[in-house]
N, C-alpha and C positions, 0 to 999 in steps of 0.2 A: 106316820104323820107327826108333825110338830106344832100339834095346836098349843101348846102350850105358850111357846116362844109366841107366837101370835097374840096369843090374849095377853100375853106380858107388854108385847111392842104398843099395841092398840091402850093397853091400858095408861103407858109411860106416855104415850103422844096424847094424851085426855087428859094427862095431869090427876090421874084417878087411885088412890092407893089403894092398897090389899084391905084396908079396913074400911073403904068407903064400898068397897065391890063386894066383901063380906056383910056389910051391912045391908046393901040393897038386894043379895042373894040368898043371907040364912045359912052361908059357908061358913066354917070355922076359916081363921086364918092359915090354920098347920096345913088346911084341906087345898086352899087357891094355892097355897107355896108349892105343897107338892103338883098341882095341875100345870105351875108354868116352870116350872122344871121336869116334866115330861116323867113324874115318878110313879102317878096314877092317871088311869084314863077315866075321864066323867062319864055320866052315862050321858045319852041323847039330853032329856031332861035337865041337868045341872048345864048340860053346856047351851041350851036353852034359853036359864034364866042369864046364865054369865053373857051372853049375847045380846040380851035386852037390857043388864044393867050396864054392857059398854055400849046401847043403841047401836051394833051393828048385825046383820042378818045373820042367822043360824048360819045358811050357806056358805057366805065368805070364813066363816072359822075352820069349816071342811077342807076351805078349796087348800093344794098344794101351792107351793112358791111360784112354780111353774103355770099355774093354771091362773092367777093373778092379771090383774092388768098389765101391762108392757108396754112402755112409753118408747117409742123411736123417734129423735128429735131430727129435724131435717138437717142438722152438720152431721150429722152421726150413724145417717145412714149407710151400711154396707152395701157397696159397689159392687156387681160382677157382669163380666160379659157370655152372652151367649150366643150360638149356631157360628157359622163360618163367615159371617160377616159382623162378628164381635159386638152385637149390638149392646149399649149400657141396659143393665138393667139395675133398679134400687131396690131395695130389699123394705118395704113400708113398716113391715109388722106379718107375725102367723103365732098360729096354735099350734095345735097338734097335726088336725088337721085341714087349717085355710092358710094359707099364705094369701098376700097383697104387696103385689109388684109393680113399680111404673118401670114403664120402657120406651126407650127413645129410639124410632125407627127412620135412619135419615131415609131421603130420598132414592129411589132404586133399591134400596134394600131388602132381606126378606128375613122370614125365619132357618129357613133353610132350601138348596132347591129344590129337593124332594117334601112332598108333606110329610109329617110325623105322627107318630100314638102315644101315649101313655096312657099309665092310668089315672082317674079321675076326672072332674070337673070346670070347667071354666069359664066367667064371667069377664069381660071386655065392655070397656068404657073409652070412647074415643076422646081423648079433652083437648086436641090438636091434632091440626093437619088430616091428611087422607089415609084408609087403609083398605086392602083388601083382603077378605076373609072368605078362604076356601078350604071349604069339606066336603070330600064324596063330590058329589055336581054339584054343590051349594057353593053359590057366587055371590059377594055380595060388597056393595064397594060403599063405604062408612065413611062418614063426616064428623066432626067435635061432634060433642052433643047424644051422639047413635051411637048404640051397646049390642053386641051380641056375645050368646052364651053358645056352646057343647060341653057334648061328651068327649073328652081329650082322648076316649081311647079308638077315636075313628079319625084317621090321618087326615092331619088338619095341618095351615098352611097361613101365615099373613105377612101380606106385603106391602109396602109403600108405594103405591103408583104417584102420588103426588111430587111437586118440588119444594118443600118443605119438612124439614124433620115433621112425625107425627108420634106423637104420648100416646100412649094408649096405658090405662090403668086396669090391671088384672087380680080378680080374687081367683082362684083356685084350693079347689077342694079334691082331698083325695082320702079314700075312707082309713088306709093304713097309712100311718106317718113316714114320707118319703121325699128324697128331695125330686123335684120336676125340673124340667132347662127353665122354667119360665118361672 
């Protein structure tokens, strides 16, 4: 872990120096130097107080780079198409383990002709047009507005019956980190 770098960054964007953060923690100076150059590790305790004297949560000083907030701005989103009729999909933002995907499903089109499985989870929010969403004997034909979830690992299927493109927004969870078509 590189907390140190952390409390270094958090402390320069506060405008807070090593004497003002030694002051409000009871650290010597030699002590915060070596913590944000990663040369000693504090214990729970010290990193504690150094979290309350930069007012930010114990937690966020744990979290990894990775595990951080993650801004995807809508020009910058990552493009790709999936199943056999190429459908767009955008890539919103994910974790470890959720991804959130909007997908554009023109008119006639499907996910694929066969239903599919994987593993995992999936939440569907219709915000356009029509869809149809079949698993096992589950039929069920969605409008904007109407959401359904499964289990991805029971062969599932959707498809556009409408005349209009329809969006459909998807969270998907999957417990080991992997990539899904969706």
């Amino acid at each position: 872990m590189d907390i140190g770098s952390s409390i270094r960054a958090i402390r320069k964007r506060k405008n807070i120096t090593i004497a003002q953060i030694c002051e409000r923690t009871g650290l010597s100076q030699g002590f915060m130097s070596q913590v944000e150059t990663n040369k000693t590790s504090p214990s729970i305790g010290t990193l504690e107080n150094i979290a309350e004297a930069l007012e930010v949560p114990l937690a966020y000083l744990l979290l990894r780079k990775e595990e951080r907030m993650s801004v995807v701005r809508a020009g910058e989103r990552k493009e790709t198409t999936s199943g056999p009729d190429r459908l767009r999909v955008s890539q919103l933002g994910s974790t470890r383990h959720v991804r959130l995907v909007l997908v554009d499903l023109p008119p006639g089109q499907s996910t694929g002709d066969e239903p599919r499985a994987h593993e995992g989870e999936e939440v569907h929010l219709v915000l356009a047009g029509r869809v149809l969403a079949e698993q096992g004997e589950d039929r069920a034909e969605l409008e904007a507005g109407d959401s359904f979830s499964w289990h991805a690992c029971t062969p599932h299927r959707v498809s556009n019956p409408g005349s209009e493109t329809a969006r459909v927004l998807i969270a998907v969870y999957t417990e080991e980190p992997q990539d899904t078509a969706w």
